[in-house]
mmCIF file of the C-alpha atoms, coordinates in Angstrom:
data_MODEL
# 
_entry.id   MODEL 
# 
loop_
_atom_site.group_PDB 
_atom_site.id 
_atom_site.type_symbol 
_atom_site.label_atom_id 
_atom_site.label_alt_id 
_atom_site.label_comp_id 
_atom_site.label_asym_id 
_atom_site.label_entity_id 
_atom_site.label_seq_id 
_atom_site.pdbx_PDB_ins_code 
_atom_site.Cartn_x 
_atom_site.Cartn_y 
_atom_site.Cartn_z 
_atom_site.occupancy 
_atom_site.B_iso_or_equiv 
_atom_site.pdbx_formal_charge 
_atom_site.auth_seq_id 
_atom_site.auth_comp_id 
_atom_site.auth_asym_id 
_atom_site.auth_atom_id 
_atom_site.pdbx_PDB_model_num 
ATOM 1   C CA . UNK A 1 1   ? 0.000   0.000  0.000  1.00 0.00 ? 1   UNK A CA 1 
ATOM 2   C CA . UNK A 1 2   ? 1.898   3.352  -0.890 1.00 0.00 ? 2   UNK A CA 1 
ATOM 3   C CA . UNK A 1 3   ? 1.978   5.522  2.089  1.00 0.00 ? 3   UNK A CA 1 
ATOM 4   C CA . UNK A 1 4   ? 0.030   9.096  2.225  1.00 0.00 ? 4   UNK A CA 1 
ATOM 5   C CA . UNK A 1 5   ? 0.193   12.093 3.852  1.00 0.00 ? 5   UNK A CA 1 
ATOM 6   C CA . UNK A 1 6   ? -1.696  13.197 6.585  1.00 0.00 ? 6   UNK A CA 1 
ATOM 7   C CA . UNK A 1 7   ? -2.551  17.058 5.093  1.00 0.00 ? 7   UNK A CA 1 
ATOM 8   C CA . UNK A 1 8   ? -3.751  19.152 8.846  1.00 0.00 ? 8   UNK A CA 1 
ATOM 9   C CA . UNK A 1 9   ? -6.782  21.515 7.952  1.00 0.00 ? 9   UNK A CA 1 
ATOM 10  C CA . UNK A 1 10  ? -5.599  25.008 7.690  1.00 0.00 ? 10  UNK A CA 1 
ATOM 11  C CA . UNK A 1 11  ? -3.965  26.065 11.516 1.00 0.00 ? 11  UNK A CA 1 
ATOM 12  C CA . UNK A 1 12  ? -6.695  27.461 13.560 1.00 0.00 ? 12  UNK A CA 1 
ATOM 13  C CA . UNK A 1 13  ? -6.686  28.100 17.720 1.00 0.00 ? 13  UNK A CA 1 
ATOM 14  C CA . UNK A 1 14  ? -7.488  24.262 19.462 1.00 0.00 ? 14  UNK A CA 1 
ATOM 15  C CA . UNK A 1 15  ? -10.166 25.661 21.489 1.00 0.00 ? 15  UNK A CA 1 
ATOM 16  C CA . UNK A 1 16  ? -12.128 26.423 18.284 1.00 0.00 ? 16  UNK A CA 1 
ATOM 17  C CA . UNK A 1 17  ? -12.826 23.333 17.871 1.00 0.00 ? 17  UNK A CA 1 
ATOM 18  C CA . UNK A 1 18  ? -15.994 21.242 18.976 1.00 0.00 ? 18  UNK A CA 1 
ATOM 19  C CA . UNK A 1 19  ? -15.371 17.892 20.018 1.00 0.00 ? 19  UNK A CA 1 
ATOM 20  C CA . UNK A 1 20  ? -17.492 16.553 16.846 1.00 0.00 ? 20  UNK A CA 1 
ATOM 21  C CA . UNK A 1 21  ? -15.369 18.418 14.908 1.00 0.00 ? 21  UNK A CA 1 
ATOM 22  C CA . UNK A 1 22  ? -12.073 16.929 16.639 1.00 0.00 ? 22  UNK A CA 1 
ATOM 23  C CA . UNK A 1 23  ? -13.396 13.883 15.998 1.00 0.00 ? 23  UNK A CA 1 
ATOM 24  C CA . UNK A 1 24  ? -14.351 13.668 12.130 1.00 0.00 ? 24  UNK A CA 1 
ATOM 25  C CA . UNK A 1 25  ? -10.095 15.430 12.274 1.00 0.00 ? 25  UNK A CA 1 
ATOM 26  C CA . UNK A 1 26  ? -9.005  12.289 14.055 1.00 0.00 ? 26  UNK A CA 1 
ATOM 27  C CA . UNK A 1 27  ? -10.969 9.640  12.115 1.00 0.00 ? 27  UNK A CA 1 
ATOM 28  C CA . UNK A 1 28  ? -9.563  11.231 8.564  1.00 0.00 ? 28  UNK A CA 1 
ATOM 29  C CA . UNK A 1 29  ? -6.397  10.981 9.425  1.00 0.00 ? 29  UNK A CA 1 
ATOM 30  C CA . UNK A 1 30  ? -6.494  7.453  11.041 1.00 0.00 ? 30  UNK A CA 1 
ATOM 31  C CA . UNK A 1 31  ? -8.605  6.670  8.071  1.00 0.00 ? 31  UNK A CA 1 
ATOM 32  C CA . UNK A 1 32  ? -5.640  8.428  5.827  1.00 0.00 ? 32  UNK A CA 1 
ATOM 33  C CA . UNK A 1 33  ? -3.244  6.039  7.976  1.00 0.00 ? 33  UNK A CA 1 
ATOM 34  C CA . UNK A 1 34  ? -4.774  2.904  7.354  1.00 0.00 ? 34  UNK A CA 1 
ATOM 35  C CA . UNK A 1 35  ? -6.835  2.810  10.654 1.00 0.00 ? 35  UNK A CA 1 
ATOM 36  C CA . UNK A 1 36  ? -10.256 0.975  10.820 1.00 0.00 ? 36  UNK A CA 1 
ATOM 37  C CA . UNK A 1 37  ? -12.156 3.642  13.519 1.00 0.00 ? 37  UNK A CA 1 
ATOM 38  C CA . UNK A 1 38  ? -15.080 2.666  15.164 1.00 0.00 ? 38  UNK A CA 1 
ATOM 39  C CA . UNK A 1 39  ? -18.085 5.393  16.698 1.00 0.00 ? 39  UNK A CA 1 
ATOM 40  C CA . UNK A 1 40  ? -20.787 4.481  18.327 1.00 0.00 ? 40  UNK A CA 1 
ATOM 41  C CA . UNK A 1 41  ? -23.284 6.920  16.178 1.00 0.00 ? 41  UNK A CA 1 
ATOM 42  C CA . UNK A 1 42  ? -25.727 7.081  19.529 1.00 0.00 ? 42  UNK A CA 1 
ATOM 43  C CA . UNK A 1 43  ? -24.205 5.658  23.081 1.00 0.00 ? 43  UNK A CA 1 
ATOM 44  C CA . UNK A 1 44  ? -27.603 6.773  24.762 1.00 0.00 ? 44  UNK A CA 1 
ATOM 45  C CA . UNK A 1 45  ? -27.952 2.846  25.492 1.00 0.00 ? 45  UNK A CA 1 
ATOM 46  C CA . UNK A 1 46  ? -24.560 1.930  26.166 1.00 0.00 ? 46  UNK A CA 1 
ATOM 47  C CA . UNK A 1 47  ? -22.734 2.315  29.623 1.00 0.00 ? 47  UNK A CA 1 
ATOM 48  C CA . UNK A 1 48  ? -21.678 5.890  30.658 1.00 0.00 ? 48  UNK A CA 1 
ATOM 49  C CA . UNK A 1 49  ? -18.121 6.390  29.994 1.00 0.00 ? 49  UNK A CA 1 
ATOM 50  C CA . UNK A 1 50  ? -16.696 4.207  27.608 1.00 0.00 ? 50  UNK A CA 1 
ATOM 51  C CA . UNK A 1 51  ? -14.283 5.624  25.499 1.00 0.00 ? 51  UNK A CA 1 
ATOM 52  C CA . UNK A 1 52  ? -15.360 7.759  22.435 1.00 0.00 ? 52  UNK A CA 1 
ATOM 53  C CA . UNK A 1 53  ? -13.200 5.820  19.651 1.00 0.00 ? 53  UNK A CA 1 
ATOM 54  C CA . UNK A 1 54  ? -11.787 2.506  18.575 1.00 0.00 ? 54  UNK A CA 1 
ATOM 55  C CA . UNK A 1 55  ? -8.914  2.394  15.730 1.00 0.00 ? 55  UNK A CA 1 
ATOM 56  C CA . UNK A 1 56  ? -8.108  -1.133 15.376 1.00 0.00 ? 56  UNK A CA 1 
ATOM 57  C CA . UNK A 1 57  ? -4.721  -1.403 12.956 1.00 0.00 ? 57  UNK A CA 1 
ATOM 58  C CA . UNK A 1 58  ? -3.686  -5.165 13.181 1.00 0.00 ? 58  UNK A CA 1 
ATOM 59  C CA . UNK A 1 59  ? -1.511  -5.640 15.325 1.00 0.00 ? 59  UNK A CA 1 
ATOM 60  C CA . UNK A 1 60  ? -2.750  -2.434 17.474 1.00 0.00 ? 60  UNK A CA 1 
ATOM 61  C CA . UNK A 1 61  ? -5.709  -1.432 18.811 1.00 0.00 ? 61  UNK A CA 1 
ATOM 62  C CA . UNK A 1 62  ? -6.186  2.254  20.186 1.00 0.00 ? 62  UNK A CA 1 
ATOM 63  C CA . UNK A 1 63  ? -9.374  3.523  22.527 1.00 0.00 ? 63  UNK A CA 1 
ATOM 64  C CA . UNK A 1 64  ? -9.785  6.858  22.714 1.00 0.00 ? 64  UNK A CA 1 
ATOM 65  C CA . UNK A 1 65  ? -11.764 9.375  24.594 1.00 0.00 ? 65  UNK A CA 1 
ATOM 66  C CA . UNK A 1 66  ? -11.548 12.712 22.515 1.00 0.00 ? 66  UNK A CA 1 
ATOM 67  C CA . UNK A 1 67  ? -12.351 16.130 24.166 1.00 0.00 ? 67  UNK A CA 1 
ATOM 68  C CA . UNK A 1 68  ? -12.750 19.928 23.314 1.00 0.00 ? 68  UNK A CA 1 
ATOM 69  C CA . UNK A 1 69  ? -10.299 21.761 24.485 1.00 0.00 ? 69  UNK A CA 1 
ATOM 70  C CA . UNK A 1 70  ? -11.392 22.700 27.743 1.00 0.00 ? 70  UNK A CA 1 
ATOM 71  C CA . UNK A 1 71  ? -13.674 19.924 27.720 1.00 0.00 ? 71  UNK A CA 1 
ATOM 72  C CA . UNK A 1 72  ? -14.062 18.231 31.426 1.00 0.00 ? 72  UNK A CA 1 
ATOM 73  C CA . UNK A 1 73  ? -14.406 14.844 32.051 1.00 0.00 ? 73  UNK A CA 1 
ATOM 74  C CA . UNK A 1 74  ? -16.799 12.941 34.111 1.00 0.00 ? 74  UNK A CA 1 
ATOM 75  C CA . UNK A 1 75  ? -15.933 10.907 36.632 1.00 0.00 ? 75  UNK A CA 1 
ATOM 76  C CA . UNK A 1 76  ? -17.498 7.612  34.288 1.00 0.00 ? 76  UNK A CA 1 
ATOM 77  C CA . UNK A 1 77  ? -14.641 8.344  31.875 1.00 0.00 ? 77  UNK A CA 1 
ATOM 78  C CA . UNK A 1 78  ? -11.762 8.911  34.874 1.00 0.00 ? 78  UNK A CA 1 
ATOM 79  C CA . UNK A 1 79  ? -13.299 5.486  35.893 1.00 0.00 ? 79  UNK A CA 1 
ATOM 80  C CA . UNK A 1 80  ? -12.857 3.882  32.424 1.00 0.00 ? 80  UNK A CA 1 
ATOM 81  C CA . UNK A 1 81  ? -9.737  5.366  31.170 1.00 0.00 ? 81  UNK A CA 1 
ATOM 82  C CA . UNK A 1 82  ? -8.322  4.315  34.367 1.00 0.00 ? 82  UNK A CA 1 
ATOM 83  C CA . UNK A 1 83  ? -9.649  0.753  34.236 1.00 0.00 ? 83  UNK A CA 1 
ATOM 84  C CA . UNK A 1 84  ? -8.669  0.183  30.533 1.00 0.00 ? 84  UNK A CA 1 
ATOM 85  C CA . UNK A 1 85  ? -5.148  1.926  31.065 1.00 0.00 ? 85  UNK A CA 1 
ATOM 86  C CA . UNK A 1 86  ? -3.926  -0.568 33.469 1.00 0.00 ? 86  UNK A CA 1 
ATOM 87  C CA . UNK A 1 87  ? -4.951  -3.372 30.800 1.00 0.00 ? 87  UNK A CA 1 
ATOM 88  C CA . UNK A 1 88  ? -2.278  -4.931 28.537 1.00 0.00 ? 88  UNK A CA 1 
ATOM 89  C CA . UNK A 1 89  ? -2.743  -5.761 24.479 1.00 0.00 ? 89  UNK A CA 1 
ATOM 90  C CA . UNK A 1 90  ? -4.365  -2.141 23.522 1.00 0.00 ? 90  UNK A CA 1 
ATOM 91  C CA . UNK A 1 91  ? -3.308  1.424  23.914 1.00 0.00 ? 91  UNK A CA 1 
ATOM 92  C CA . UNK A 1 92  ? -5.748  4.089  25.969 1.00 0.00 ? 92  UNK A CA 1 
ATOM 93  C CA . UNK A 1 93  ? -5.572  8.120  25.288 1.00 0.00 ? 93  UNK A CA 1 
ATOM 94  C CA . UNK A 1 94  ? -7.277  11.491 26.222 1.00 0.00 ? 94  UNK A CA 1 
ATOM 95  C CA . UNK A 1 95  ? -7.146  13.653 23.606 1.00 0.00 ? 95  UNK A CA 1 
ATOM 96  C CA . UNK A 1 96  ? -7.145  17.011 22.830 1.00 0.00 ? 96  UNK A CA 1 
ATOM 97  C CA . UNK A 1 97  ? -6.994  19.129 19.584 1.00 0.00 ? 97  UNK A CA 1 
ATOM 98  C CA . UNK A 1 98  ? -3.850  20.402 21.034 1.00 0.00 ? 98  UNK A CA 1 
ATOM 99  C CA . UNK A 1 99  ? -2.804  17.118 20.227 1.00 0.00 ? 99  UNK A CA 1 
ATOM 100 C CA . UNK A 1 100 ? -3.223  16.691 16.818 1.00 0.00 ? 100 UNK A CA 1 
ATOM 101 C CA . UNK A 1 101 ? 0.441   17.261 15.786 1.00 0.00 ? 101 UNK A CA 1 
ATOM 102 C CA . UNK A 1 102 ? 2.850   16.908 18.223 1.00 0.00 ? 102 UNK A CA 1 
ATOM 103 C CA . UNK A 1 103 ? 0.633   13.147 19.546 1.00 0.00 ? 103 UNK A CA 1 
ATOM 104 C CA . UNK A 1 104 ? -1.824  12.091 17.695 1.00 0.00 ? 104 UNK A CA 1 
ATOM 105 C CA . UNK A 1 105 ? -0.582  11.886 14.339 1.00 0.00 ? 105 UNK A CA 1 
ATOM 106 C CA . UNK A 1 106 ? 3.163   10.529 16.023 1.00 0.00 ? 106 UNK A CA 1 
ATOM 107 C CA . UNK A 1 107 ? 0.507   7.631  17.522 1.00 0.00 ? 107 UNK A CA 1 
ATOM 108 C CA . UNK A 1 108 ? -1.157  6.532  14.649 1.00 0.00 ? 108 UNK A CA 1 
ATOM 109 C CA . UNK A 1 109 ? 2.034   6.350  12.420 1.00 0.00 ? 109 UNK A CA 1 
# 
């Protein structure tokens, strides 16, 4: 598979963006890396907390939970994040927009 480059929408302030906005940024450009993301499109039934995204790239598998800049978390996804991130075979973030160059992209290369 030729490799691609992972082209950053034109530089704007990280606290301009949304968090649904963050995350259609982070699924292009695991998409763009050969990820496989997964987003629950409504987690009204599912249990509070979970993680908002799976990128599965054989051998690696990545949960996510992506927030605004100033976005808080609750204490379901402190519970979570804390849970999964003392799990071994997969890899567990918090991220921010901040985080889209100097992390992210560094991650999912």
């Amino acid at each position: 598979m030729p490799r691609r480059t992972v082209l950053l929408p034109p530089r704007r302030d990280a606290a301009e963006y949304t968090e649904k906005q963050f995350l259609e940024q982070v699924i292009d450009a695991a998409r763009t890396l050969g990820w496989e993301p997964y987003h629950p499109w409504l987690s009204i039934h599912s249990q509070s907390g979970w993680p908002d995204l799976a990128l599965v790239r054989p051998p690696r598998l990545i949960l996510a939970e992506l927030k605004s800049q100033k976005g808080k978390l609750r204490e379901s996804q402190i519970h979570w994040l804390d849970l999964l991130g003392r799990c071994e075979g997969f890899e567990v973030y918090l991220w921010r927009p901040a985080d889209m160059a100097a992390e992210i992209l560094q991650v999912l290369r």
